[in-house]
LODRENLUM-208676 format. One record per residue: residue in three letters; residue number from 0; x, z, y of N, C-alpha, C in turn. Coordinates in nm, 3 decimals, padded with zeros to 5 digits. Atoms other than C-alpha are relative to their C-alpha. Layout:
! LODRENLUM-208676
code / pos / n.xx / n.zz / n.yy / ca.xx / ca.zz / ca.yy / c.xx / c.zz / c.yy
Ala / NUM / X / Z / Y / X / Z / Y / X / Z / Y
...
This chain:
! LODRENLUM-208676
code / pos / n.xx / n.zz / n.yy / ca.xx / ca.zz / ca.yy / c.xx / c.zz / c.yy
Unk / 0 / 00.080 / -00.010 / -00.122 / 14.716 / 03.744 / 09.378 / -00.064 / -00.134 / 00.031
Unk / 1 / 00.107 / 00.153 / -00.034 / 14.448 / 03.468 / 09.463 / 00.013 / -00.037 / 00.168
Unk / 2 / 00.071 / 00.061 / -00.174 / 14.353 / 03.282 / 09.772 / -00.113 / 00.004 / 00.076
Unk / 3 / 00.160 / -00.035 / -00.061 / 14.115 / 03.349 / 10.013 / -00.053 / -00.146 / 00.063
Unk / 4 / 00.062 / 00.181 / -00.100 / 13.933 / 02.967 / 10.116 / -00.140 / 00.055 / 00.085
Unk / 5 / 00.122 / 00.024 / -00.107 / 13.711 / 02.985 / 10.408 / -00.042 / -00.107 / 00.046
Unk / 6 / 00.156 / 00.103 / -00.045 / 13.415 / 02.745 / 10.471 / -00.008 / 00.014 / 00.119
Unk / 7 / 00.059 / -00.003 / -00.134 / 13.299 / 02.695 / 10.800 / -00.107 / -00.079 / -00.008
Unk / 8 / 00.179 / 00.096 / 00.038 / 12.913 / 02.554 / 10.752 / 00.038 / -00.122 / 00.078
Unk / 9 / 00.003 / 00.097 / -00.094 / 12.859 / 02.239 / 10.886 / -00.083 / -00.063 / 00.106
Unk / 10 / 00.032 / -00.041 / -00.165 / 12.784 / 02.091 / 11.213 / -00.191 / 00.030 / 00.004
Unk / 11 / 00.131 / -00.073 / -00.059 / 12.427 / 02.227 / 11.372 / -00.033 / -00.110 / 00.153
Unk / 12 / 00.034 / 00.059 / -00.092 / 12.264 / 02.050 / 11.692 / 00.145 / 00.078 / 00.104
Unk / 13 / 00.011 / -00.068 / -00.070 / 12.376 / 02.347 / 11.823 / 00.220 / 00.014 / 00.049
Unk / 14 / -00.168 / -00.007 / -00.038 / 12.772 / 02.333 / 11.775 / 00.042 / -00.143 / 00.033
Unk / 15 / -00.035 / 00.145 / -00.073 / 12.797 / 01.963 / 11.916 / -00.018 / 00.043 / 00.135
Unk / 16 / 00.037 / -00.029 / -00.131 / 12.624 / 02.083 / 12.242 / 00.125 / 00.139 / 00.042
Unk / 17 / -00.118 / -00.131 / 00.041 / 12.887 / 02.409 / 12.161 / -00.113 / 00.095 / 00.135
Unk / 18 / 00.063 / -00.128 / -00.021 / 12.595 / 02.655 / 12.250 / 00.003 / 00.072 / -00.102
Unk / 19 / -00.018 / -00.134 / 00.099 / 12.643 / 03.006 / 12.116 / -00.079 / -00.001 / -00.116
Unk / 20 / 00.178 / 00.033 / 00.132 / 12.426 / 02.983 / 11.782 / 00.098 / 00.170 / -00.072
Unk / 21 / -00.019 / -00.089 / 00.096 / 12.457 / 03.326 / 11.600 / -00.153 / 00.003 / -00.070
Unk / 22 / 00.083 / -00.035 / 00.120 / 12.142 / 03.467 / 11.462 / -00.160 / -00.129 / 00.054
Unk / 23 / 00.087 / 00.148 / 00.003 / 11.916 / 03.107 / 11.566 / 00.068 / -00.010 / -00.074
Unk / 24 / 00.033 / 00.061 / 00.145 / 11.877 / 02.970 / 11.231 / 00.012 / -00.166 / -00.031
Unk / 25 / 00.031 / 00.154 / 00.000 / 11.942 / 02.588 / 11.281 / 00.070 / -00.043 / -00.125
Unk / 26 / -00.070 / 00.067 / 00.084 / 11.993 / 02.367 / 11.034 / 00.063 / -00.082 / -00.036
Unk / 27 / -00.136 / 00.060 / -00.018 / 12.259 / 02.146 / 10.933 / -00.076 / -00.165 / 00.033
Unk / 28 / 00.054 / 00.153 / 00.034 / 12.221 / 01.792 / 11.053 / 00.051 / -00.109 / -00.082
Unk / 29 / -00.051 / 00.123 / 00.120 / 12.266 / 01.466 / 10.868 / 00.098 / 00.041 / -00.009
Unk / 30 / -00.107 / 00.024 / -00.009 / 12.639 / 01.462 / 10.940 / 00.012 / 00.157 / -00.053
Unk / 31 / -00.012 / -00.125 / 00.052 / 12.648 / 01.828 / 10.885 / 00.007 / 00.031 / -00.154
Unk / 32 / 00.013 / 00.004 / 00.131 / 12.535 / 01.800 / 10.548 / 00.076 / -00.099 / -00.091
Unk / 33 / -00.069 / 00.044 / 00.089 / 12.713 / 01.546 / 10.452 / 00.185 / 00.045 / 00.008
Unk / 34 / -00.143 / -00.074 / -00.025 / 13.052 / 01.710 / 10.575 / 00.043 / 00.105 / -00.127
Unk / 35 / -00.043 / -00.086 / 00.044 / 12.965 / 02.016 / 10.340 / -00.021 / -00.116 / -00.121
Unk / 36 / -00.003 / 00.095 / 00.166 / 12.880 / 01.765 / 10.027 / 00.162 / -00.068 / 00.012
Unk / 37 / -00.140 / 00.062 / 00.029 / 13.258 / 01.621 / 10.090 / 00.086 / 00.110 / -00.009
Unk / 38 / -00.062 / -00.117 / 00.050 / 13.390 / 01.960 / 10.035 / 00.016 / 00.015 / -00.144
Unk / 39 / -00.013 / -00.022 / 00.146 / 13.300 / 01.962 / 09.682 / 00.058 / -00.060 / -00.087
Unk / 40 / -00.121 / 00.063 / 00.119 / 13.579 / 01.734 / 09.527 / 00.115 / 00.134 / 00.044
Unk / 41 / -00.098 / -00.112 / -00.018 / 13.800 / 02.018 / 09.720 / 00.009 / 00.107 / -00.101
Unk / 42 / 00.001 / -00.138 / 00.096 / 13.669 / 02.282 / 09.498 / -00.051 / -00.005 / -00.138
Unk / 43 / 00.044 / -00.034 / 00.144 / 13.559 / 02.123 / 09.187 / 00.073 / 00.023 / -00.117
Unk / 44 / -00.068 / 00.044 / 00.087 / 13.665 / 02.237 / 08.868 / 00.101 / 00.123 / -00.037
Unk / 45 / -00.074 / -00.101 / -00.029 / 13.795 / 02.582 / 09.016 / -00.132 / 00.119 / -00.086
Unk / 46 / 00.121 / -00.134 / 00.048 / 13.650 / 02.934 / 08.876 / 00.068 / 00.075 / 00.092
Unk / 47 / -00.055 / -00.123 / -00.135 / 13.659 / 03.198 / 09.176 / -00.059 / 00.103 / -00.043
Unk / 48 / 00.064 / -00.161 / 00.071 / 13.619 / 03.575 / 09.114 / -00.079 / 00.073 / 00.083
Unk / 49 / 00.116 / -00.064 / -00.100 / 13.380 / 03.607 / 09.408 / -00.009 / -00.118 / 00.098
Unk / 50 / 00.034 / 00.103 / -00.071 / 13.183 / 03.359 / 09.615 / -00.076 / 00.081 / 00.101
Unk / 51 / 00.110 / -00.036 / -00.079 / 13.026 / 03.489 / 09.914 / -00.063 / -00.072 / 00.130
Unk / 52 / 00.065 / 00.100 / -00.097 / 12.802 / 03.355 / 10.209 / -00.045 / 00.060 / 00.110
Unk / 53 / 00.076 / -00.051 / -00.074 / 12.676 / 03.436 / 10.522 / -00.183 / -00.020 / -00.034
Unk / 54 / 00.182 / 00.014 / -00.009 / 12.256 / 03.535 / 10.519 / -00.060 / -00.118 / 00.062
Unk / 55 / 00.086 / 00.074 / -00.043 / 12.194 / 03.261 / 10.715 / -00.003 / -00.145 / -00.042
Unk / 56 / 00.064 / 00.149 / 00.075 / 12.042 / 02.908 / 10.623 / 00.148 / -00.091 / 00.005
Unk / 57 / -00.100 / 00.127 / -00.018 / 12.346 / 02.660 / 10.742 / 00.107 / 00.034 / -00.080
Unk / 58 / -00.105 / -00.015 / 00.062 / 12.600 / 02.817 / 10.588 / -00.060 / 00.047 / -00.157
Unk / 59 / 00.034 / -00.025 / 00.150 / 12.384 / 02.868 / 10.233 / -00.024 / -00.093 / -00.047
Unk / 60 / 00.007 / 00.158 / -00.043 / 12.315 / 02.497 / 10.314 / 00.133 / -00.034 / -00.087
Unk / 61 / -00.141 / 00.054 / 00.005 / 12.659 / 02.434 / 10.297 / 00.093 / 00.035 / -00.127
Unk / 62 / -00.028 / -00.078 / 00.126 / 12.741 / 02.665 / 10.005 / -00.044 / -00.093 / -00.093
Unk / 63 / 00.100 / 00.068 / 00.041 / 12.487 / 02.471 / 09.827 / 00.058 / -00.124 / -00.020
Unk / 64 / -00.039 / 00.168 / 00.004 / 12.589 / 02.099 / 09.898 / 00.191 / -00.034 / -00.008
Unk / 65 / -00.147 / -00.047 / 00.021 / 12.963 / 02.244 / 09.863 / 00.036 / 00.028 / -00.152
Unk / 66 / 00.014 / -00.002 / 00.127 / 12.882 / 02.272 / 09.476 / 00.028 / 00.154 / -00.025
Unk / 67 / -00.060 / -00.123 / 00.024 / 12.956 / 02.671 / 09.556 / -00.112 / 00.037 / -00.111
Unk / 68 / 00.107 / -00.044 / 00.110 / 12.708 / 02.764 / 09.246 / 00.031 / 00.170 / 00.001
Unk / 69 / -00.050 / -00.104 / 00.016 / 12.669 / 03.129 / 09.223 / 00.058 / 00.128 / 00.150
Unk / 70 / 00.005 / -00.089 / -00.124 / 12.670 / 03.239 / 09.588 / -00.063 / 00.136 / 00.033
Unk / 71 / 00.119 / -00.085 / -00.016 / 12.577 / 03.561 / 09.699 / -00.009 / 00.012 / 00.168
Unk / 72 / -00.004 / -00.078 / -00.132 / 12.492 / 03.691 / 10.088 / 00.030 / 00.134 / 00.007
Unk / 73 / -00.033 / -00.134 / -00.044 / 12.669 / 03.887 / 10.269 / -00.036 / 00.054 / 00.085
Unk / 74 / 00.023 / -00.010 / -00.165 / 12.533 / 04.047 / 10.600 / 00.071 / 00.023 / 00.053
Unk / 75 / -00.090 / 00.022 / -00.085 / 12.852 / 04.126 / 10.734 / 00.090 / -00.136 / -00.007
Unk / 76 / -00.093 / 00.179 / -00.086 / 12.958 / 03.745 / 10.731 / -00.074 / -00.075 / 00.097
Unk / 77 / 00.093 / 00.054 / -00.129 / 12.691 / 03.690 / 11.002 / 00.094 / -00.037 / 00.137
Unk / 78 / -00.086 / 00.055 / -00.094 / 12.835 / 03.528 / 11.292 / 00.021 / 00.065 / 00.119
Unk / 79 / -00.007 / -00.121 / -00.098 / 12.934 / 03.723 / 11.597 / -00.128 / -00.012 / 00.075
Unk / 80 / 00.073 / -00.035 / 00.012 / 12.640 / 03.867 / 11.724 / -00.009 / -00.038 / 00.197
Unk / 81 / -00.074 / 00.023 / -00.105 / 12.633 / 03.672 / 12.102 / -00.081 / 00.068 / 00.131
Unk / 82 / 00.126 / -00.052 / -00.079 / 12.362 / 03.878 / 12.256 / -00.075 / -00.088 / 00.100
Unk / 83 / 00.087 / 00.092 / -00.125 / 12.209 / 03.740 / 12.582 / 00.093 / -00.089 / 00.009
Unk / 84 / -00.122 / 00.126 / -00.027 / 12.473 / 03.454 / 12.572 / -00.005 / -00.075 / -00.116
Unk / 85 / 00.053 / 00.084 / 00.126 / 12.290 / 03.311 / 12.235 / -00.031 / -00.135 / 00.043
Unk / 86 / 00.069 / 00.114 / -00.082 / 12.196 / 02.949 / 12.324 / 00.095 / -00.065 / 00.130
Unk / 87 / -00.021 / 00.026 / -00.144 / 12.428 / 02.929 / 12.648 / 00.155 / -00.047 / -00.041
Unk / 88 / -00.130 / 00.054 / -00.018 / 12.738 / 02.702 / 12.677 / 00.055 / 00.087 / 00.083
Unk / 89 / -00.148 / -00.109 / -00.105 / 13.097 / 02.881 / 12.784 / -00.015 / -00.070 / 00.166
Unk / 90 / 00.070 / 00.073 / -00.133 / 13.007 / 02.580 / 13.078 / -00.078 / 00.087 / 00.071
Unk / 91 / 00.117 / -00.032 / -00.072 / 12.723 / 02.730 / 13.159 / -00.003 / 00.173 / 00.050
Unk / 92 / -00.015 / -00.151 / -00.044 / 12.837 / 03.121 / 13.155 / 00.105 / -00.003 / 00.104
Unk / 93 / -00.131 / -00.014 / -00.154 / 13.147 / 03.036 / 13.410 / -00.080 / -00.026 / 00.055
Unk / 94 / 00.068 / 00.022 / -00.188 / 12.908 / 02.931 / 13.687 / 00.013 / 00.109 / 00.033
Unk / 95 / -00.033 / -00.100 / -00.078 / 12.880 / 03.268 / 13.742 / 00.095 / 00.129 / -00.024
Unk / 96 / -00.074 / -00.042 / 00.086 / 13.135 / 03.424 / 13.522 / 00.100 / -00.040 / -00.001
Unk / 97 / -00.122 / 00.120 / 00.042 / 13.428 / 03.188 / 13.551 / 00.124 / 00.078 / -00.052
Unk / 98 / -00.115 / -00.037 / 00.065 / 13.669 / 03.423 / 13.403 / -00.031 / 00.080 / -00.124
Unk / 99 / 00.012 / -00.019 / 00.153 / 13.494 / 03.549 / 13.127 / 00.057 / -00.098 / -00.113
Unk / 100 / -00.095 / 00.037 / 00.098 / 13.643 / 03.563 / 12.794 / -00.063 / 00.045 / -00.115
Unk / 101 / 00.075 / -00.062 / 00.119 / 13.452 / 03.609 / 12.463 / 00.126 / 00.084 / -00.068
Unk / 102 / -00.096 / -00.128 / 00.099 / 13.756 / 03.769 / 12.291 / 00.054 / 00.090 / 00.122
Unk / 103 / -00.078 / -00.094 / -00.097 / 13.842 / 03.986 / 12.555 / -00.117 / 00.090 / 00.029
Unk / 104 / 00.101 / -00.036 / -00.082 / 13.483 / 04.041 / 12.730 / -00.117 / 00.016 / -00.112
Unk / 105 / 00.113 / -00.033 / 00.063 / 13.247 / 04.056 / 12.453 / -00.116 / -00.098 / 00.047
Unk / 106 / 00.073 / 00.055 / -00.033 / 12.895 / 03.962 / 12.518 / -00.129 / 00.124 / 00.040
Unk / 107 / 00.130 / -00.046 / -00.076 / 12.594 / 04.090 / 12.698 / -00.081 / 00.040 / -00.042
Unk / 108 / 00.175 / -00.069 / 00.097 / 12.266 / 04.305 / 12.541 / -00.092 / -00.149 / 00.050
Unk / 109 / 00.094 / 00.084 / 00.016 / 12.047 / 04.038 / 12.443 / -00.098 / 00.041 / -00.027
Unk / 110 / 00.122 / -00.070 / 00.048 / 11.695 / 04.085 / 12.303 / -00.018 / 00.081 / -00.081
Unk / 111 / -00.034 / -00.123 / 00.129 / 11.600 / 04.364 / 12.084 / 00.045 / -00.045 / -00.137
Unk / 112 / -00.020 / 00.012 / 00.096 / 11.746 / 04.409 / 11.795 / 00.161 / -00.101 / -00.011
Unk / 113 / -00.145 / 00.101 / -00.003 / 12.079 / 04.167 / 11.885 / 00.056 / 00.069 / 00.157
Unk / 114 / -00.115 / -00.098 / -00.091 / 12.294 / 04.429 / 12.125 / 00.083 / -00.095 / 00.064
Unk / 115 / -00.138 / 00.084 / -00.033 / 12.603 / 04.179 / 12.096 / 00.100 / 00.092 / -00.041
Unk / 116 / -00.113 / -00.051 / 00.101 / 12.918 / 04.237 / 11.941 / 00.096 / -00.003 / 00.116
Unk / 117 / -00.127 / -00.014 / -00.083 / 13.246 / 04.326 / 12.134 / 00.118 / -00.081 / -00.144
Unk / 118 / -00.116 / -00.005 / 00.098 / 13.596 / 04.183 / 11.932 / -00.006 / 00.126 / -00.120
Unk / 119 / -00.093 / -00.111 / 00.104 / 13.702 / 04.518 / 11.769 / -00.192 / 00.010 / -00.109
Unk / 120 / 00.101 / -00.032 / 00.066 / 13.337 / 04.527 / 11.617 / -00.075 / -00.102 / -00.094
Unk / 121 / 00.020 / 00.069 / 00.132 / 13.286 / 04.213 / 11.450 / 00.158 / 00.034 / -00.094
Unk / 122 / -00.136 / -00.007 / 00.057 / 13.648 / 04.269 / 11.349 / 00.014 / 00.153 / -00.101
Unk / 123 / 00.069 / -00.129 / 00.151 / 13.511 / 04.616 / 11.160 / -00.042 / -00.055 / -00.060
Unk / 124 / 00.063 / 00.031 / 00.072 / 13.278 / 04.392 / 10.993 / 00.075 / -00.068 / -00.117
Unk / 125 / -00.096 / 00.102 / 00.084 / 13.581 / 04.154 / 10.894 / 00.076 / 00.125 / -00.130
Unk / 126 / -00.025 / -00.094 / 00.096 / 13.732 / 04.481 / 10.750 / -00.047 / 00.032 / -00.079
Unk / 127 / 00.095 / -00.039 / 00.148 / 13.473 / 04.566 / 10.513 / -00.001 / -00.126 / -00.081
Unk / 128 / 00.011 / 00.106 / 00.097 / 13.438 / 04.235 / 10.381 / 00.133 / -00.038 / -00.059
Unk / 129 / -00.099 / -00.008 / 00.069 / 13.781 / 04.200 / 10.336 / 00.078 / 00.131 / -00.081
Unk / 130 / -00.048 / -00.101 / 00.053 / 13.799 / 04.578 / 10.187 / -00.033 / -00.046 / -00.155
Unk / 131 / 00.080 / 00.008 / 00.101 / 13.556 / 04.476 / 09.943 / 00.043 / -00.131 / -00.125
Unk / 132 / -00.072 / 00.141 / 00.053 / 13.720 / 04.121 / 09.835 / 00.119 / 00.053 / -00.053
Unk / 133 / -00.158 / -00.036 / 00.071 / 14.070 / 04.314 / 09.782 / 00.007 / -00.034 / -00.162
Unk / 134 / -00.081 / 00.020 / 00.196 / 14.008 / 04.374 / 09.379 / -00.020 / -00.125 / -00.047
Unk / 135 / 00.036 / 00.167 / 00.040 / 13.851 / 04.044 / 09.333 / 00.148 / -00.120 / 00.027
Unk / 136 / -00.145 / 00.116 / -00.014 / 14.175 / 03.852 / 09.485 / 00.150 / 00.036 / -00.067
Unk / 137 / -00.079 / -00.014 / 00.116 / 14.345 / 04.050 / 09.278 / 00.017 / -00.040 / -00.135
Unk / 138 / 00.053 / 00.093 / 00.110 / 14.198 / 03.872 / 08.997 / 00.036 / -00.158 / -00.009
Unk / 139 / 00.040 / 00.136 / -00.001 / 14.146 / 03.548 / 09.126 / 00.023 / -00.055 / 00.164
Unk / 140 / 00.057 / 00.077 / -00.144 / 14.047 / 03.290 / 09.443 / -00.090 / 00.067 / 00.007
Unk / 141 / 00.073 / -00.066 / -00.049 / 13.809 / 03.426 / 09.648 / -00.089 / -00.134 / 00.141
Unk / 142 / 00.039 / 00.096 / -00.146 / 13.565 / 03.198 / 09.882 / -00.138 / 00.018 / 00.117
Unk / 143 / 00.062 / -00.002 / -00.116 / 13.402 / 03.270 / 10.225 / -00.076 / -00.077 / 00.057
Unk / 144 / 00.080 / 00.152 / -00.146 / 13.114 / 03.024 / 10.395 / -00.020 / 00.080 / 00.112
Unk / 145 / 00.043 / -00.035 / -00.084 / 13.062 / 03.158 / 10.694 / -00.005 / -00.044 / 00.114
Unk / 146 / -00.014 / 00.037 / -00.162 / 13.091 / 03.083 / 11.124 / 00.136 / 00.000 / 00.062
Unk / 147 / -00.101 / 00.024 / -00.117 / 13.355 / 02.966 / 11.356 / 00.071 / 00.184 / 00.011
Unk / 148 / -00.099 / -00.053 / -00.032 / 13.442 / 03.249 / 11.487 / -00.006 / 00.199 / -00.053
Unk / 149 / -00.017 / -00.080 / 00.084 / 13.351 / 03.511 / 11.246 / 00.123 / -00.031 / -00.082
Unk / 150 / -00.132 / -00.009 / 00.102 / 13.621 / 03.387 / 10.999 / 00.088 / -00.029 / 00.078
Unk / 151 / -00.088 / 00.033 / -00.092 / 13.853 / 03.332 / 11.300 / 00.057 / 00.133 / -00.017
Unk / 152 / -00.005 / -00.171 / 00.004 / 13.831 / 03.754 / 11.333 / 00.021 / -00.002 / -00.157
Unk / 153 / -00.052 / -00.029 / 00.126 / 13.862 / 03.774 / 10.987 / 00.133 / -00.049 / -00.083
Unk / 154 / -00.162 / 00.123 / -00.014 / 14.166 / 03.511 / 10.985 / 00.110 / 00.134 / 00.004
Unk / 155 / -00.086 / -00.053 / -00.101 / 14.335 / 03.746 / 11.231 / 00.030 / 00.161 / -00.083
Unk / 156 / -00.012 / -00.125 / 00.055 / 14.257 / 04.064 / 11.056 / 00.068 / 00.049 / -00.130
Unk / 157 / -00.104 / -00.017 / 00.156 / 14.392 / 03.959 / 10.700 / 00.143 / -00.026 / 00.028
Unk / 158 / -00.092 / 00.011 / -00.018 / 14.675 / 03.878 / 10.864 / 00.056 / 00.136 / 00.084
Unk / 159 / -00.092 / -00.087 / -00.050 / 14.744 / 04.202 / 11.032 / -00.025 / -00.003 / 00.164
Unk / 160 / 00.019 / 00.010 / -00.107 / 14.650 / 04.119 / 11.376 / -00.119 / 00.042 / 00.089
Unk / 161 / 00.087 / -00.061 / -00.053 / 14.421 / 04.244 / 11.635 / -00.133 / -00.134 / 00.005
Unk / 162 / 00.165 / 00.107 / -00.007 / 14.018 / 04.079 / 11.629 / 00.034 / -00.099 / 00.062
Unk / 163 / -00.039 / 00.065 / -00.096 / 14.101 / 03.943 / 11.930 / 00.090 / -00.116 / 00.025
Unk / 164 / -00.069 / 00.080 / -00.013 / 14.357 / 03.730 / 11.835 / -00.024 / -00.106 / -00.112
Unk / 165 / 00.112 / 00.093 / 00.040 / 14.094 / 03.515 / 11.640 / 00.028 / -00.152 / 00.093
Unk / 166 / -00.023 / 00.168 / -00.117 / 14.169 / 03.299 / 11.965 / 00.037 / -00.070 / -00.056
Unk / 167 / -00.131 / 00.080 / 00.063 / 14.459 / 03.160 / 11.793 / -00.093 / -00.103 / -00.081
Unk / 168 / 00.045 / 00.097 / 00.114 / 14.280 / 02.981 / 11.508 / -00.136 / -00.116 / 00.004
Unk / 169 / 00.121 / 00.053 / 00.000 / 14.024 / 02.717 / 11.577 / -00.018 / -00.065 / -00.091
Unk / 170 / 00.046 / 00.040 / 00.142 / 13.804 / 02.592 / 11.314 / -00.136 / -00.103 / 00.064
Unk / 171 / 00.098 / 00.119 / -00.014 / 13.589 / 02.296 / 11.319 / -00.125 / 00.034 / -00.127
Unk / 172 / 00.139 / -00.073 / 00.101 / 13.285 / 02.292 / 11.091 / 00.015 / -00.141 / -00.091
Unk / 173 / 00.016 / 00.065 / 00.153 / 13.260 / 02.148 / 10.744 / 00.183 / -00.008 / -00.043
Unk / 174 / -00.150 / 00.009 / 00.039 / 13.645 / 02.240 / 10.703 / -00.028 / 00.116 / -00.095
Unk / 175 / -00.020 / -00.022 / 00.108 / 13.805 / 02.394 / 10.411 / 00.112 / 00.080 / 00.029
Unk / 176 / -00.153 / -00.058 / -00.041 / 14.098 / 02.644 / 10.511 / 00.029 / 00.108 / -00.118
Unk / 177 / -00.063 / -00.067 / 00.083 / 14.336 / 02.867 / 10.287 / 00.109 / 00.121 / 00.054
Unk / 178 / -00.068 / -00.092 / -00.041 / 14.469 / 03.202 / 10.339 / 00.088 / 00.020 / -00.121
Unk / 179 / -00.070 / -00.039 / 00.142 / 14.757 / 03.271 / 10.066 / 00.088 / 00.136 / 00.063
Unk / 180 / -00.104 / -00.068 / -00.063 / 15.074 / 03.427 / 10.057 / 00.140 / -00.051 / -00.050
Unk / 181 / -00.101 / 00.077 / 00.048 / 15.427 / 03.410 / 10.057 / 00.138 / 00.092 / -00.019
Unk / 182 / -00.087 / -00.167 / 00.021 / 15.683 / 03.709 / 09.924 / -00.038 / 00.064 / 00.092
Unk / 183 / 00.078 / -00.080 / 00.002 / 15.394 / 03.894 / 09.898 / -00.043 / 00.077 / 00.145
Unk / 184 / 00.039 / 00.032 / -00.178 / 15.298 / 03.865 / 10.284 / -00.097 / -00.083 / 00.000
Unk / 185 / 00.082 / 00.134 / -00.046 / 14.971 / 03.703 / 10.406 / 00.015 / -00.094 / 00.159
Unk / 186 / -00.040 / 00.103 / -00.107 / 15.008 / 03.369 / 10.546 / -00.139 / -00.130 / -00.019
Unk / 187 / 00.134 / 00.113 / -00.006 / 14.765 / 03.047 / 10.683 / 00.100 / -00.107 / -00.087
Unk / 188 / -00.070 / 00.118 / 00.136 / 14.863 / 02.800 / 10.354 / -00.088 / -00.141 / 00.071
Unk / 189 / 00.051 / 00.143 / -00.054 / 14.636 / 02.524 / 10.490 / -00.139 / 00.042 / 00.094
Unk / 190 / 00.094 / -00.029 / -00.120 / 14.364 / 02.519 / 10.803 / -00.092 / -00.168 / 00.056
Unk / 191 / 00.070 / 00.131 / -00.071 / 14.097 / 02.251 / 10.887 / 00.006 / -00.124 / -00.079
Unk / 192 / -00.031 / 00.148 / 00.064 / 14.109 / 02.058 / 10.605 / -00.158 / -00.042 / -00.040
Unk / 193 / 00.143 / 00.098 / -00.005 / 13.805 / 01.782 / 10.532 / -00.004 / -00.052 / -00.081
Unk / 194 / -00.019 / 00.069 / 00.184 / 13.716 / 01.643 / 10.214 / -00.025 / -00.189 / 00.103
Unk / 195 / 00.015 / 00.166 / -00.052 / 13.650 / 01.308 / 10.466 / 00.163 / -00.086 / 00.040
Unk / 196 / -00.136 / 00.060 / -00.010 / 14.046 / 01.286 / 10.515 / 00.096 / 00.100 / -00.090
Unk / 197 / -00.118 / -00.110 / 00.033 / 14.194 / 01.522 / 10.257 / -00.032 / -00.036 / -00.151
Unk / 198 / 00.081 / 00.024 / 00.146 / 14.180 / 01.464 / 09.876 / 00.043 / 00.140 / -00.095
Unk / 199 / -00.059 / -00.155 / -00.017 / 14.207 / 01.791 / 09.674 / 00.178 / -00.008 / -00.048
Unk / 200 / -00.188 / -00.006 / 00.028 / 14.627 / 01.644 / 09.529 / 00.072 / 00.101 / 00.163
Unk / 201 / -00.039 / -00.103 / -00.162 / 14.659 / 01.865 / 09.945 / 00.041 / 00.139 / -00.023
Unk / 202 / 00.010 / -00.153 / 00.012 / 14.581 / 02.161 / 09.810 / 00.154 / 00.031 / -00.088
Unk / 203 / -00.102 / -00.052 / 00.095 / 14.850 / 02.357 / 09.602 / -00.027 / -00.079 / -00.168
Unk / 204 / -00.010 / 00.045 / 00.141 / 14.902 / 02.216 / 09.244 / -00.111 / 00.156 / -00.115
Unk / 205 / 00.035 / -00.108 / 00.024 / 14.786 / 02.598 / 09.144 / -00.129 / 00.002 / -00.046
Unk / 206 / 00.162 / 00.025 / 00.008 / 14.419 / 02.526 / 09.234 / -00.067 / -00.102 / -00.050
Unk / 207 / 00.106 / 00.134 / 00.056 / 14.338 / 02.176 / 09.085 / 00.010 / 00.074 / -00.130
């Protein structure tokens, strides 16, 4: 049984300011880019039996300067979908909201064509992508670029747990995390790791 490594693109204007960025397209800045280029001593050197990516630019960016060669897109690794709350700091939705809760409360109909996603519904999406990865990690490693808090829900879900409890896991951007297992149970093997303080001797002996 392989490992599942999830990417988290790297940073955006937009996740320093920590406004909602789903389907805005920004692209990675300096530091961003060079976050995902220090990923690639993590993974060089490995053969994975499926590489996949989210459709959008930062995280194909990141794929890219991550030495992932061989990427494909997925559209369900798109990032939760934040409707009318795209653009808007959690700051800025308590003024009049102060107890909203993205994993609890969802998000708001935004402009056409972007509804907004509730928990249990990016957390279907996490299901398919992880239906579809099963025979492949049966093979091999398996590696994910995608968003904060898309692979958070997908974290939660390979582990057995409800969307919602995505809360649990925060992920920084241009990290390197590892889902394994351990008598044959999935477990978090490593979380938030950085090729700027991590060298790959971190990882398991398995994967160099």
């Amino acid at each position: 049984m392989g490992d599942l490594l999830l990417v988290r693109h790297g940073e955006t204007e937009w996740s320093v300011s920590g406004q909602h960025t789903s389907f805005t397209d920004l692209p990675l800045t300096q530091r961003g880019e060079e976050q995902a280029k220090s990923l690639a001593p993590l993974l060089a050197g490995r053969t994975f039996a499926r590489i996949l990516t989210s459709p959008l630019g930062r995280a194909i960016r990141t794929a890219e300067l991550a030495g992932l060669s061989g990427a494909v897109p997925d559209p369900d690794l798109h990032e939760w979908d934040y409707g009318a709350y795209e653009g808007i700091t959690t700051v800025e939705i308590h003024r009049t909201r102060p107890d909203w809760n993205l994993w609890t409360d969802g998000v708001p109909q935004g402009p056409p064509g972007h509804p907004g996603e509730s928990p249990d519904e990016v957390g279907a999406r996490a299901d398919r992508v992880l239906a579809r990865i099963a025979p492949d990690l049966a093979e091999g490693d398996v590696v994910l670029v995608a968003h904060a808090h898309f692979l958070r829900v997908l974290t939660a879900r390979h582990l057995g747990l409800s969307a919602a409890e995505g809360r649990l896991f925060q992920l920084a951007t241009g990290t390197l995390s590892r889902l394994s297992t351990e008598h044959g149970r999935p477990v978090v093997a490593e979380w938030n790791t950085t090729g700027t303080s991590a060298t790959p001797r971190q990882f398991s002996s398995r994967l160099l």
